[in-house]
C-alpha positions in Angstrom: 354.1 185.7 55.2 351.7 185.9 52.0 351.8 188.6 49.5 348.8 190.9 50.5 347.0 190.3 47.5 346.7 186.6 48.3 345.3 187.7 51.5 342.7 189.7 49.7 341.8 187.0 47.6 341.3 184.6 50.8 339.1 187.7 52.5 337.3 187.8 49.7 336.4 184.7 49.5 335.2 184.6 53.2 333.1 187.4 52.8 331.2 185.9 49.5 330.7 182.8 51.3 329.1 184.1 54.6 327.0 186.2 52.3 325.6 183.0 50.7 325.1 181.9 53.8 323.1 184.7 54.7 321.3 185.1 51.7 317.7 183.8 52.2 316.9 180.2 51.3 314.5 179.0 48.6 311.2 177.4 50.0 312.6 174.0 49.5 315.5 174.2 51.6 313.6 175.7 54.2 311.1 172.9 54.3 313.6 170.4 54.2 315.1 172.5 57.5 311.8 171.7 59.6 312.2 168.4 58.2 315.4 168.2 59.6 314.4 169.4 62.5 311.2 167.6 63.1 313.3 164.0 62.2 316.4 165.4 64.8 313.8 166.0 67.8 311.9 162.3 66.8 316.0 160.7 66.5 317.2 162.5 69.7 317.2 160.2 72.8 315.4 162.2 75.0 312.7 161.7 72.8 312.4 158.2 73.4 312.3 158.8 77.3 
């Protein structure tokens, strides 16, 4: 078992992290997103059907 305070360091941790996740994105990145998603659909190989 861990001492609880290592724990809460751990939690903590996990919670900053999902909020920067959750925090909203920049323009950039969110172009570069479609991008990502535009080149995925073109690359996937039902495309090429």
């Amino acid at each position: 078992m861990k001492p609880d305070s290592e724990n809460k360091d751990l939690q903590d941790e996990a919670v900053r992290k999902q909020a920067d996740r959750e925090k909203p994105h920049p323009a950039k990145e969110k172009i570069d997103l479609k991008k990502l998603v535009i080149y995925s659909e073109i690359m996937s190989p039902k495309f090429k059907e």
